[in-house]
N, C-alpha and C positions, 0 to 999 in steps of 0.2 A: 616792609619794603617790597617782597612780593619781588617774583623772577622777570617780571618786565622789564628790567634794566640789564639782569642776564643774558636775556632775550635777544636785547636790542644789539648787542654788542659781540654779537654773534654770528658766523655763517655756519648751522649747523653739519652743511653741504661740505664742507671744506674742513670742521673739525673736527674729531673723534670724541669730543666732551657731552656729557650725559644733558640729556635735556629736563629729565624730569627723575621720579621717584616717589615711592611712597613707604614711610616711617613703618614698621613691622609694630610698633605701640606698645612694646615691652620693657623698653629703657631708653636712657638716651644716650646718642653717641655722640664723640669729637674725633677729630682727625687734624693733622697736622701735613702739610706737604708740604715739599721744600721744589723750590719756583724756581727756574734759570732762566727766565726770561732779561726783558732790557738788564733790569738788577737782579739781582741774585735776594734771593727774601723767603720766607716762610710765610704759608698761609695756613692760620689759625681758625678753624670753622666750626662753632659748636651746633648740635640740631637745635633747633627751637620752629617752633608753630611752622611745625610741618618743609620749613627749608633750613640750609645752614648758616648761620649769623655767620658772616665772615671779618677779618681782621688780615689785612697783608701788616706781618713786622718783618721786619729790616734787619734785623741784626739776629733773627730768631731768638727763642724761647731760653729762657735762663731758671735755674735750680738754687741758684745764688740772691737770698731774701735784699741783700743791699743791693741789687741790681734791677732797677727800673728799662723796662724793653718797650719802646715807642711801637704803637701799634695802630696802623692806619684803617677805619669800618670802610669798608667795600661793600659791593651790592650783596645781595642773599644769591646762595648757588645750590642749585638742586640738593634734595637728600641723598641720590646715586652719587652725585660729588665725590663722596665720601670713598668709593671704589678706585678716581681715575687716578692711573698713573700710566704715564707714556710723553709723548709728544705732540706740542699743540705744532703746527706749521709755520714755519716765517711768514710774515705780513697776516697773521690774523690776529687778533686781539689778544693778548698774552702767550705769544708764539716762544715757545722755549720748552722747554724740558720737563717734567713735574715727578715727583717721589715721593710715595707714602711712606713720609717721614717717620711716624706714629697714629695711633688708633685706639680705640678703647669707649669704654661710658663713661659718663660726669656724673655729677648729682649735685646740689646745691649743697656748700658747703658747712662744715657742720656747725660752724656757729650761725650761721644762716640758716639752718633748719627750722623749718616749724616742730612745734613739740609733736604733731601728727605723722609726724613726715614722711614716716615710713609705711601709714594707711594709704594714702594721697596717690591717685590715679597719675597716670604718668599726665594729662591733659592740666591739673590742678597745678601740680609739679611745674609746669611748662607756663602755666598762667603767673606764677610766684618768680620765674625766671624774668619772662619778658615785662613783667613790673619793674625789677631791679635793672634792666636792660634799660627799658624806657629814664629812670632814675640815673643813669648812667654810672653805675656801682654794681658791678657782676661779680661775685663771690661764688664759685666752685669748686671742690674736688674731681681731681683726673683720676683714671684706672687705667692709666695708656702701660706702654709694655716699654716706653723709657719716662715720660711725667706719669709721675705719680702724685698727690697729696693736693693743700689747697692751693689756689691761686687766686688773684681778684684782676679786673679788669676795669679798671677806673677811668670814668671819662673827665681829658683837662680841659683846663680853663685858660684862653688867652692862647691858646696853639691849632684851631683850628676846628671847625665842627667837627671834622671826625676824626679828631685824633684822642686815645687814649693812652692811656700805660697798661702793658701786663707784668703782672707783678707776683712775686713769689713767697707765701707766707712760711714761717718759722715752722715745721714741723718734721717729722723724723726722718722724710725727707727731701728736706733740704741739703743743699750742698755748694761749695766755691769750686766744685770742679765743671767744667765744661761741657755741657750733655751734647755740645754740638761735635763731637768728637765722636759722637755713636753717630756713624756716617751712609747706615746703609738702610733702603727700605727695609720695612717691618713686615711687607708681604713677599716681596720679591730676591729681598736679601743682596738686593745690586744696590751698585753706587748709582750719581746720577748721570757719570761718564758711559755707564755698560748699560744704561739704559736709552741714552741719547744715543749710541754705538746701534742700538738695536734697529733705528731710522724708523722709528716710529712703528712699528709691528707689533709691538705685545698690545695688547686689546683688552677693553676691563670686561669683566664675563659677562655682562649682557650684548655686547658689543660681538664676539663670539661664535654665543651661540646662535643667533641669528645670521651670521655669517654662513656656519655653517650648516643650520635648518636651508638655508634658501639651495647650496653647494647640495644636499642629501635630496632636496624637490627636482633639481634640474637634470640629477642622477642616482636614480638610488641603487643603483647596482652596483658604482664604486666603495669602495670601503674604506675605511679610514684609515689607511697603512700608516705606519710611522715616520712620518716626513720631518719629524723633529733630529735633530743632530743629537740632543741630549738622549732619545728616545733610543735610537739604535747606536748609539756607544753604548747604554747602559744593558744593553740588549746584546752585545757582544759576550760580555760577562755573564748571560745566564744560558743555563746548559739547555739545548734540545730536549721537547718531547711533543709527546702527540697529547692532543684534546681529550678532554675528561669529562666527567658529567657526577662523581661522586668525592666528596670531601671532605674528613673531619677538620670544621673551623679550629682556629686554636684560642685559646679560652686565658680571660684575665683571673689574675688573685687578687681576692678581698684584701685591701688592706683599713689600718684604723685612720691615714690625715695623707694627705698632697706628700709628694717627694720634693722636698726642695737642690734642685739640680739641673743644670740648662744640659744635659744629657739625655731630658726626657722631653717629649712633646703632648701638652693636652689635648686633650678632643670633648668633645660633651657627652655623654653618655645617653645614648636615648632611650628613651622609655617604649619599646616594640620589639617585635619577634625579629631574631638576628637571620639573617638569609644572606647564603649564597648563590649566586646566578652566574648559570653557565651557557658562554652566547656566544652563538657560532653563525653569526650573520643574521639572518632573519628566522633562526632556530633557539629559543629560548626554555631553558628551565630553572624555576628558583628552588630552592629545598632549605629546611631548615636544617639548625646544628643536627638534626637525627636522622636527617636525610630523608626525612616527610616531605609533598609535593606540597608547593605554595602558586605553581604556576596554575589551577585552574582558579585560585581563590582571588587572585589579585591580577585578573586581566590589564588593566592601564599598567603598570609595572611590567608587564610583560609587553605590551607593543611601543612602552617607551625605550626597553631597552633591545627592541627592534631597532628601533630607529634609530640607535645609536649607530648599527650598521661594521659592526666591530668582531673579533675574534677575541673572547677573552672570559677569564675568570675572575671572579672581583667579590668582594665581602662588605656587608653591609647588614643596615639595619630601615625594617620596615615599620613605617609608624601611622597614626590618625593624627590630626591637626582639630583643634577646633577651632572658631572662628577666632580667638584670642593668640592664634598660635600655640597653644598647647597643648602635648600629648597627650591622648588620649587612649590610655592600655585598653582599656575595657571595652572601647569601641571594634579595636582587630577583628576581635571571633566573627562576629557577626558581621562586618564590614561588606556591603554592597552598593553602596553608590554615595555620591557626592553629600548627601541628608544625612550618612551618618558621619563628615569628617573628611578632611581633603586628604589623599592618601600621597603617602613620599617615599621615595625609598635614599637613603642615606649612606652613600657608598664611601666605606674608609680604608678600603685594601685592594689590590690586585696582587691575583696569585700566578696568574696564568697570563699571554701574551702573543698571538704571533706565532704559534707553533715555539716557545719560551718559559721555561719554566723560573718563575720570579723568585718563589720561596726563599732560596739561597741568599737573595739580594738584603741589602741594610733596607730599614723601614725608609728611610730618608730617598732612598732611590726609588722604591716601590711608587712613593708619593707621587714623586716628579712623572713615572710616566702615566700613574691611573689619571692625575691630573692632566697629561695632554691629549690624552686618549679618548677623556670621558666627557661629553657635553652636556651641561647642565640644561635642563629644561623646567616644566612647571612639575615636575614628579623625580626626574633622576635629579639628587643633589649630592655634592662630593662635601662630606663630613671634615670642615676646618680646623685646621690643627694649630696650635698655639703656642709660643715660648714665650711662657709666662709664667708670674709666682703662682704655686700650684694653691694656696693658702687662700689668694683672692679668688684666684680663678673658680673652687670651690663654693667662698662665699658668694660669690656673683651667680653663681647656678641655684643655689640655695632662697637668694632672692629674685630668681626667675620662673621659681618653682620646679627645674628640672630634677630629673631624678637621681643626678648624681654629675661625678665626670669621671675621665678616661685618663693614665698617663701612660706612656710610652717610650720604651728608650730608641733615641734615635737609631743607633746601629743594630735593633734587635732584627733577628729574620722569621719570619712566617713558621712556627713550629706547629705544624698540624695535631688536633686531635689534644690537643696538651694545654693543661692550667700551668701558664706561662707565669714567672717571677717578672719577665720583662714587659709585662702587659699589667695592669695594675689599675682594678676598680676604686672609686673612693665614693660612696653614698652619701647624701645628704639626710637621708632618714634611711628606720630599719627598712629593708626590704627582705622576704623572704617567698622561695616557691613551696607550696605545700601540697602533701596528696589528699583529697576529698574522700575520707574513708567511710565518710557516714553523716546524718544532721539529725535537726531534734525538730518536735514540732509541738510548741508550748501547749497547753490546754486553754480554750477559749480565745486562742489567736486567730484572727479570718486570714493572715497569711501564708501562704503556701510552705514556709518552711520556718524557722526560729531561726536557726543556726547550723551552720557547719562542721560536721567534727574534724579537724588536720590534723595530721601524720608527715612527719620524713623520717625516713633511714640513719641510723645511728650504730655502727658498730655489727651491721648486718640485721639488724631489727628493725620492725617499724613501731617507731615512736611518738606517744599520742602527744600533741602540740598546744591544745588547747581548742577552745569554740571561737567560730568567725561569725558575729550576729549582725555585722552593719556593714554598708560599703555597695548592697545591690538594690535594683529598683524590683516594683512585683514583676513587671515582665520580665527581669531577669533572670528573679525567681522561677516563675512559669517556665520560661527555655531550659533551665538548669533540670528541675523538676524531670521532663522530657530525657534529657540523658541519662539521669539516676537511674529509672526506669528498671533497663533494663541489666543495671550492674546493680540488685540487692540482692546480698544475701543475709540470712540468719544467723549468724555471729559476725562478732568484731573482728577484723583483720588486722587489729593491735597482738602482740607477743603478748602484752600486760595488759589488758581488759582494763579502761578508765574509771570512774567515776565521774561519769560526767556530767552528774546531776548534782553531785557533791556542792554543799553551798564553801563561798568563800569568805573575804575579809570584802567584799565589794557587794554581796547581796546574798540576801537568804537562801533559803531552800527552791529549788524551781522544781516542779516534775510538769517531765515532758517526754513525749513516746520519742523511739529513738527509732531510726532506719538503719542501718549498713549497711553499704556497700563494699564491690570490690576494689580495689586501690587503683584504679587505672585511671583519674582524671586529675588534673593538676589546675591551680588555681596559683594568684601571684597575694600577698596580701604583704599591707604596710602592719607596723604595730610600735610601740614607744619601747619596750622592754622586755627582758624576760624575768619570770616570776624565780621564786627561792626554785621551787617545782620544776622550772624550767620549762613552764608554758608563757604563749607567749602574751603582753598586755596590752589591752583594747587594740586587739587587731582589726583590721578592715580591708574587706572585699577588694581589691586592684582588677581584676579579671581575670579569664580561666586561660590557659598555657596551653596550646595544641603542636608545638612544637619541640615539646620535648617527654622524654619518656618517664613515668613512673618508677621505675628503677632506679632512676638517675638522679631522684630528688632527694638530697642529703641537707644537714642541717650546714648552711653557709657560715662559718665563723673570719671575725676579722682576724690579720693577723699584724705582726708589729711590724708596720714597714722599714722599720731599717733593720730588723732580718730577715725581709722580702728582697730589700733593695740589695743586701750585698749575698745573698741566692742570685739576682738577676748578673752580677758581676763573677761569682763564681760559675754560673754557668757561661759566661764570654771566656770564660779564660781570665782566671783575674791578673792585673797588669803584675802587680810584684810575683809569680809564677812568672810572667813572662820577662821581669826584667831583670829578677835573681838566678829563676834556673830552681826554685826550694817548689820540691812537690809539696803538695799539700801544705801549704804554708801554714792555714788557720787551725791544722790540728798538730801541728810542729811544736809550735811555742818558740819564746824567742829563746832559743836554746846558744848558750854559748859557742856550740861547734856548730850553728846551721850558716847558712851564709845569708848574710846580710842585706839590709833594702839598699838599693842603688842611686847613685848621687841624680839620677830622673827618673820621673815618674808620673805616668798621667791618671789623674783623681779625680773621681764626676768632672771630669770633661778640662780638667786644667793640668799642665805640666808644672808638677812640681819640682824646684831644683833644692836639695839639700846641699849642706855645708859642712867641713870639717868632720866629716863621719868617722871618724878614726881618732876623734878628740876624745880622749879618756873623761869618763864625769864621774865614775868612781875608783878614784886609784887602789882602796887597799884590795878592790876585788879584781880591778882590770877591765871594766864594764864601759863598755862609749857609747856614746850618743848614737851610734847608728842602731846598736842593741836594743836602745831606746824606742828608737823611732818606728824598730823595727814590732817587737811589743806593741805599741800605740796600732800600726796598721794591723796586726793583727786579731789585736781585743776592741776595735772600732765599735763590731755590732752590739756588741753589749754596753758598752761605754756611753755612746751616742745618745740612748736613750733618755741618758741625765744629764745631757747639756745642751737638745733642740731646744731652742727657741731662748734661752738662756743666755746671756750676758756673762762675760767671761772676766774674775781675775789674775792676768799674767803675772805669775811669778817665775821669775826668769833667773836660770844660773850656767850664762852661757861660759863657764870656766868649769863646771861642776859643781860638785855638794861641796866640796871644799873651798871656793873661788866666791868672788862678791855675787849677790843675789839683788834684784833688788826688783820691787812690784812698780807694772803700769797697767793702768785703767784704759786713759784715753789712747786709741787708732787713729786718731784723724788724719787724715792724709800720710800714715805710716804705714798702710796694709794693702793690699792690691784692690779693686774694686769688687773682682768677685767674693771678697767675703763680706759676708753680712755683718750689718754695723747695728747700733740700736744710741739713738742721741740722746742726751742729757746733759744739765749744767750744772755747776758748783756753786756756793753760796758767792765763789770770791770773785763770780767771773762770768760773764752773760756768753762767751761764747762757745758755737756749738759742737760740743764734746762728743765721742762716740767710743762705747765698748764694744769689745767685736763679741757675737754669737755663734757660738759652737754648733753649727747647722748642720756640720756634714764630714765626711771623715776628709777630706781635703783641707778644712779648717783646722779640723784636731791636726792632721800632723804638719800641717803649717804650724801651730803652737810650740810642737815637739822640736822642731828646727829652732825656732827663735831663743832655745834652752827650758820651756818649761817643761821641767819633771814630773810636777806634779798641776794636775787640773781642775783648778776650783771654779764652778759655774753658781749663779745665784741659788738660791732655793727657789723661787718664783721666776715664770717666762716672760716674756715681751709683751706676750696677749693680757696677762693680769701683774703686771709688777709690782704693785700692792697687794696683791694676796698668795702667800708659799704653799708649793706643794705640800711640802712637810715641816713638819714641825723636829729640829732635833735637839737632842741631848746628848750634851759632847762629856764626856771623861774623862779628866784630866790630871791624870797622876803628880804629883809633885813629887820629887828628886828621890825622898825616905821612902815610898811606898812602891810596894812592889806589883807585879801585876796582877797576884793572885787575888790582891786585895780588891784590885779595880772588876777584875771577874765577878766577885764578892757583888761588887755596888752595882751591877751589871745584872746581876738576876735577883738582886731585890727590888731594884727597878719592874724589871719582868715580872715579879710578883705583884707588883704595884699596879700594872696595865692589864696583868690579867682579871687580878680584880675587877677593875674597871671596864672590865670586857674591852680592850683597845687593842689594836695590833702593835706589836714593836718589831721592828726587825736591826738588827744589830750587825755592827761590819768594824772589823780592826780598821782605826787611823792611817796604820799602816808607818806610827812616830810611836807613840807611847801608851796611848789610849785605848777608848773604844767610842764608837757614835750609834748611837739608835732612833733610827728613824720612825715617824708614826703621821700614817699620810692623811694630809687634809683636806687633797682635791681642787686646792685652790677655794675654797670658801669660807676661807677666814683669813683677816689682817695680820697682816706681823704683829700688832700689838696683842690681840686675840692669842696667837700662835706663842706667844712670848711668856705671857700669864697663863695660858694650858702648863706650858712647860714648867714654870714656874710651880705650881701648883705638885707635881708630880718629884722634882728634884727635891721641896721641902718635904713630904711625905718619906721620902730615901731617906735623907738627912736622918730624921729621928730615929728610923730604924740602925743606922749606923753611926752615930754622933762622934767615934771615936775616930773613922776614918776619913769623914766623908763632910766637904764644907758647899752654901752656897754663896760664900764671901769671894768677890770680886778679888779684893783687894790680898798680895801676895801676905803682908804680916799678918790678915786677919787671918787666913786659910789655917795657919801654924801648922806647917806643913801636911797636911789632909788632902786626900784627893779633893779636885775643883767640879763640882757639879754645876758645871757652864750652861746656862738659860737664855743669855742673851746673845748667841748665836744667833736668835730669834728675830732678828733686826732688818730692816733694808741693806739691798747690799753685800751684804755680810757672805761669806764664801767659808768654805771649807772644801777638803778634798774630796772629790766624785769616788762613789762607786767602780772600783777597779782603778782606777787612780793610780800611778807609782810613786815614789817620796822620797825625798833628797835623804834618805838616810842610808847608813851604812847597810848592805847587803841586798839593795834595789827592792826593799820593803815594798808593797803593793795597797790598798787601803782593800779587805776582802769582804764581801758578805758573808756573814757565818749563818749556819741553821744554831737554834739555841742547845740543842743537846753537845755543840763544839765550846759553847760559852763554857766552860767549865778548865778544873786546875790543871795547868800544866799547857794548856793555847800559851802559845808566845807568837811575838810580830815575826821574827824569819823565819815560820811556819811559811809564807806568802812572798814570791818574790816574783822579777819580771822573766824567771826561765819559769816556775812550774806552775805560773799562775792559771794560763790559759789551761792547761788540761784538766786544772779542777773547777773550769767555767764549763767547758767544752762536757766535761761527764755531770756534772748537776745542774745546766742551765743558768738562766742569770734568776737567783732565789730571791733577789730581793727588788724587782720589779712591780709587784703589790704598794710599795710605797708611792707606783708611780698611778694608781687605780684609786676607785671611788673614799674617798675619805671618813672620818670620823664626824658623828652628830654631837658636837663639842657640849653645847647645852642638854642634850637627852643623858649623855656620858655623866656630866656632872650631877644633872637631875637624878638617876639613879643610885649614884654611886653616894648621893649624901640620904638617901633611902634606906642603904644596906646599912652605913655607918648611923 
């Protein structure tokens, strides 16, 4: 269709709307905005062959699969399109209002996938699009930040050449509730009242900064004071000081997955040297985290943020581009002109302001004023921040090839010099920095070096890492060569002298002369793993690090983000301190004489209200439900672990252990919107079902409210629900046996796995029993997982025939403990780790180490007053179930070896 009809229909003299744009070629986007023009309507635009296909619907976009949305094709509208929101003018061609309703990428949906699809150039992609476009049948998946999943776009027959239907397919989510109810832009966070109020001023950023380029040519000795109202309120609030020029940045923690919580905001992680720049009008300096000068290295970043013409301190990240858009690390060092990489600088903070010290401020405010302060050009760009699922947002970098992404909690403040909990890395692949202690130089190689030998600090040592033999060009080599030079010395600057000729399980013998150097240069390398050795596998070259210091290069380990996540809450101030008054709450315990969680409470970002907290649930002890809940908040971080991503079943006794009980699955339209759902249907019944997902500690003790005591989550997550982490084997005493005996079955068991070389780790029920878990990683079937188990309870069996049954059935057992296997099932729940249990004395389900398995363990060993102190002094011990699993066929292959 092509924008000559856009064109036509147009005074661009008179409009604020984009005329043109060109596609960045990395994915493809859609956008959604909502129209107050003559009618009131959404217009639906996906990119396609370089403009956006458009669709005005009328009644907007629906989540609801039985609901058909009439959707009129309009002409094609620039790929900038996709930016505008503001107001077009009365009497000009769609004069009214506009709002970025939603945003995000597509991709052809996935039963419309080609079987390559994921090879497939975004141009091929686009060709497979406007086929089905031309066919008048458009199937896609959305990643918007309110549509999600697939849709189709079907064109009718008998209604009009350009009328079709959009239409919403079955899948997880789907929904009958109303998504037009999420009423505010996705960028701006206003309604379309507060931005039609605004009389047309907010400006989309190309619009802007050319506004103000031309404002800074006609005066450049003005400056850009804060003429914003948001700018100097927010500006009231922070304290006076004077201009600085030196700063420790403040530093994110590694963690292992996304946070899922709209209390946090993402960014992208870029791949270049972090700088901060301190600009005082047309006086500019950049320095890295070490406080090294970056201002004679990167002159255009220096007379761009000249030109910004501003007073201020800001934090960011400096990168190379290649013509694909792609970071390029390795290009930095060397970086001298446009041949090697278009240079950017990527600003995601402001510290300083005005004679205004910001630090103090929430990040959320920080945003708003670096964003009015700071004008975008062809090199200063301000780093986008996102409220989105941290899961996608991850996979989406992942298939962009970036190096990772960034979360952050909205209200954290600027903590200088400090590896913040509120600042939270997440990689897409390993990345590590190492030190260049030395290289090797094969025999009869014509190239200038073989390999690299790296080192980091461990424990106040330098620790050798392993060789880096791939990743550089010869000329790199040759540059690198030139620096060694003059840092060799004659022994190894290792504590513990390598072997680094040593051959492995990967190749023979190598000999090759070796150099050392001294440790002072730093390099970045990718690699897939670390060995048993703890070197690291098939590393490769990334580029070398001049921004930071050899001292400072330690080994990076990930850590469990939901005890990162509630570190980041404990250092706020965590709310239940603030709304009970109980210092230190999480090493308190829920002790009977501490005082209690409060009938509100705000949790990742939602106010919770409890209910009836003073409702007794164990009468012979005296124990209530606030006790309860109050437990739940405080053993969340260890608890959580074994319910992300996990499908919950409620077992609910909102009268107590004494009181009716009785289980529910489906949520559907019974649970607030912010908790996570996951759909499914039943044999009896096509419609769509949803179990809630224990995501976050606002879910668990929303659980804890509704009466559940105890928290059974699946064995398997959302991401593989056919395949269980663990495999377990439940214990199950019958009435005559006692527990010594079940202890018994319990370490013959454990004999049985050691055998077998398997890991077991073992936890009271917290009811009568015991359960031992043995982790599978997720790479095997329930049915797989079922017959391991199987395999393992009949082996027990013989050794114990007199106690010990694997009969189902109650008269077969004849009273024998039950060596339950088919836990092993879809579905199938049992109580979580740490867990509490409707039984007499607020029983807890515990991890034990096995030297506790032994006689004389009983279940009120474990309760919800002194549970926490014996998690809080040995950590959570049985998190290994939740790491790399068992080689179920190697296991068994062996194990009928020895036998």
């Amino acid at each position: 269709m092509g924008l000559s009809e856009y064109n036509k229909k147009r005074e661009f003299s008179k409009t604020p709307e984009p005329k043109g744009g060109k596609s960045a070629g990395r994915e493809l986007r859609f956008v959604i905005q909502k129209h107050d023009a003559t009618n009131l309507h959404y217009d639906f635009r996906l990119e396609m062959g370089g403009v956006l296909k458009s669709w005005a619907v009328p009644k907007g976009p629906s989540t609801n699969p039985a609901t058909k949305r009439l959707a009129m094709m309009v002409e094609d509208h620039p790929y900038d399109y996709r930016n505008f929101e503001g107001t077009i003018p009365k009497g000009e061609y769609g004069g009214g209002t506009v709002m970025l309703w939603d945003e995000g990428t597509y991709e052809l949906a996935e039963s419309e996938r080609l079987d390559v699809n994921k090879d497939l150039d975004i141009k091929t992609l686009e060709k497979e699009l406007l086929k089905q476009l031309k066919e008048g049948s458009l199937k896609v998946t959305l990643h918007g930040q309110k549509l999600k999943g697939e849709y189709a776009l079907v064109k009718t027959k008998g209604m009009g050449e350009n009328s079709w239907l959009l239409i919403k397919h079955k899948d997880k989510f789907a929904s009958e509730k109303d998504i037009l109810t999420k009423d505010k832009s996705v960028v701006s966070k206003r309604s379309l009242e507060q931005i039609a109020k605004a009389e047309g001023q907010d400006e989309t950023a190309e619009n802007k900064s050319t506004k103000a380029s031309a404002k800074k040519k006609a005066n450049p000795t003005t400056k850009n004071k804060e003429s914003s109202g948001t700018v100097s309120k927010t500006l009231k609030g922070a304290p006076e000081q004077r201009f600085y020029t030196k700063v420790k940045p403040m530093l994110a923690t590694l963690v292992d997955e996304p946070v899922d919580s709209d209390e946090w905001l993402y960014e992208i992680k870029w791949d270049g040297y972090r700088a901060v720049s301190f600009i005082k009008g047309d006086r500019v300096e950049i320095k890295s985290r070490n406080d090294k000068s970056f201002t004679d290295k990167y002159p255009p970043i220096v007379d761009a943020l000249k030109n910004q013409n501003i007073d201020a301190v800001v934090d960011g990240e400096i990168v190379v581009i290649d013509e694909k858009g792609m970071a390029k690390f390795g290009s930095l060092q060397n970086w001298k002109d446009e041949e090697d990489g278009e240079l950017l600088y990527y600003i995601f903070d402001i510290l300083w302001y005005n004679g205004h010290d910001l630090k103090a401020l929430e990040l959320t405010d920080r945003k708003k004023i670096l964003k009015e302060v700071i004008v975008e050009d062809d090199i200063i760009k301000i780093s986008k921040d996102f409220l989105v699922d941290g899961t996608e947002f991850l996979a989406a970098a992942e298939k962009m090839g970036l190096e990772g992404i960034m979360a952050k909690r909205k209200d954290s403040t600027y903590e200088t010099g400090r590896r913040s909990p509120n600042w939270l890395k997440i990689k897409v692949n390993k990345r590590q920095e190492v030190i260049i202690c030395g290289y090797t130089k094969n025999e009869d190689t014509s190239k200038p070096f073989s390999a690299l030998l790296a080192g980091v600090h461990e424990n106040g040592k330098l620790v050798y890492k392993g060789k880096i033999g791939t990743g550089f060009s010869i000329q790199t080599q040759k540059d690198m060569l030139k620096e060694f030079g003059p840092l060799e010395v004659k022994t190894a600057p290792f504590n513990d002298i390598p072997d680094v000729n040593k051959p492995t399980r990967y190749r023979g013998p190598v000999k090759a002369a070796i150099t050392w150097l001294k440790p002072k240069l730093i390099c970045e390398v990718s690699f897939t793993e670390f060995t048993d050795e703890g070197l690291m596998r098939h590393p490769s070259f990334k580029g070398m690090r001049e921004d930071k210091n050899a001292k400072d290069v330690v080994m990076e380990k990930e850590k469990k983000v939901e005890e990162v996540v509630e570190d980041a809450t404990d250092n706020k101030g965590s709310e239940t301190t603030k709304k009970t008054g109980t210092k230190t709450a999480n090493k308190k315990g829920a002790k009977k004489g501490a005082k209690e969680i409060k009938s509100e409470l705000k949790v990742n970002g939602q106010l919770l209200t409890f209910t009836n907290l003073d409702k007794v649930y164990w009468p012979k002890e005296k124990i209530t439900k606030g006790q309860l809940i109050t437990y739940y908040e405080q053993v969340s971080p260890f608890i959580l672990p074994y319910l992300k991503n996990r499908p919950q079943s409620l077992n609910r006794f909102p009268n107590g252990i004494n009181g009716e009980s009785f289980y529910q699955k489906d949520v559907t339209d019974k649970v607030p919107d912010w908790i996570d759902k996951y759909q499914y249907h039943t044999d009896d019944s096509d419609e769509d079902k949803h179990f809630m997902v224990g995501n976050n500690k606002a879910t668990l003790l929303y659980m804890a409210n509704l009466g559940c005591i105890e928290i059974n989550p699946w064995s398997s997550t959302t991401k593989k629900p056919d395949y269980p982490t663990w495999c377990i084997l439940d214990l199950d005493p019958d009435k005559g046996n006692s527990f010594d005996e079940v202890i018994e079955a319990a370490q013959v068991i454990k004999q049985i796995l050691d055998d077998m070389k398997v890991p077991g780790y073992c936890k009271t029920s917290g009811s009568t029993g015991l359960h031992i878990y043995i982790p599978l990683g997720a790479k095997y079937t329930y049915e797989q997982s079922k017959e391991f188990a199987r395999i393992i309870v009949t082996l027990a069996t013989r050794e114990l025939p007199k106690t010990t049954s694997i009969e189902r059935a109650l008269k077969d057992r004849k009273g024998k403990i039950y060596l339950d296997f088919l836990q092993n099932r879809s579905q199938a729940t049992i109580a979580a780790p740490y867990s509490a249990r409707p039984k007499p004395g607020a029983t807890v389900s515990m991890p034990l180490e096995w030297d506790e398995v032994k006689e004389g363990l009983k279940m009120q060993d474990f309760t919800i007053f002194n549970a926490l102190d014996r998690i809080q002094n040995k950590g959570d011990i049985f998190k290994p179930v939740l790491e790399k699993g068992i080689d179920i066929k190697k296991v068994i292959t062996d194990y009928k070896s020895m036998t």
